[in-house]
C-alpha positions, 0 to 999 in steps of 0.5 A: 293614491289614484290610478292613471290608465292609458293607452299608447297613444297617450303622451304618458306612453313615451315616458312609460316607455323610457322607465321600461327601457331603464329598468329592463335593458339599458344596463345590458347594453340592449338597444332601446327599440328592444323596448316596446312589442306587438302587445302594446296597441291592445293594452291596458297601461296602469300607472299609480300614482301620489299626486303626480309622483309615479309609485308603479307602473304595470300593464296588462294585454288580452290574449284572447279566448278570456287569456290576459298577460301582466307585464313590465310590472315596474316601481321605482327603487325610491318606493319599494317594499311600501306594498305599491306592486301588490296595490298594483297588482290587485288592480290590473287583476280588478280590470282583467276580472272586468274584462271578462278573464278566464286566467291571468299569467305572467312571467315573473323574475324569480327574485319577486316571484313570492309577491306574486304567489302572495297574490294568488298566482302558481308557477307552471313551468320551472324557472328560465333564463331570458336570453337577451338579458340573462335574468331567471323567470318563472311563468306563473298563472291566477285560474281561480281569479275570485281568490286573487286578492293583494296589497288592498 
């Protein structure tokens, strides 16, 4: 297994792109311009891959003032339950710590939100539903980043 970075000006972020919308909206009728946000020209894009065959797929964004978001966490239903989003995870945390994080949040479905716990991360809201889609999140955070580890 290795680890693909890249950025939006990467031919590799279409395809990304496309998985997104497939994963996230297409079965709500959402358009695909609902797809990318203001995020996407300063993120991290992180694939992991075998070979050349996609396992996962997650990105990771500054905030700024040491604040980063993981997001659009993605692994093909071919490959879940292997550990590959833990893998993943513990990865985007790796490149978060290296850019100098303070915290890391997300906010996770909740029908995956123990992966996350598993890795470090707290719930600091109560769950929400996303409006356009109508699936139940929860906001989480990692603050104590040197205990975060996962899937490795």
């Amino acid at each position: 297994m290795k680890f693909l970075e890249f950025s939006s000006d990467s031919p590799l972020y279409e395809e990304t792109m496309e998985l997104r919308f497939r994963t996230f909206f297409k079965s709500f009728g959402l358009p695909k311009s609902i797809t990318p946000d203001e995020l996407e020209p300063v993120s991290l894009h992180l694939m992991l891959l075998n070979k050349s065959e996609l396992l996962a797929y997650g990105r990771l964004s500054p905030l700024g003032k040491g604040d980063f978001r993981i997001s659009q966490i993605i692994v093909p239903k071919v490959h879940r339950r292997n550990g590959y989003a833990s893998v993943l995870l513990s990865e985007l945390m790796d490149r978060a710590k290296s850019l100098g994080a303070i915290s890391v949040q997300l906010n996770a479905q909740v029908s995956v939100q123990k992966l996350y716990e598993n890795c470090g991360f707290v719930a600091t809201e109560e769950p929400y539903i996303v409006k356009l889609t109508g699936v139940e999140h929860v906001k989480m955070v990692a603050n104590s980043l040197a205990k975060v580890k996962c899937g490795r």
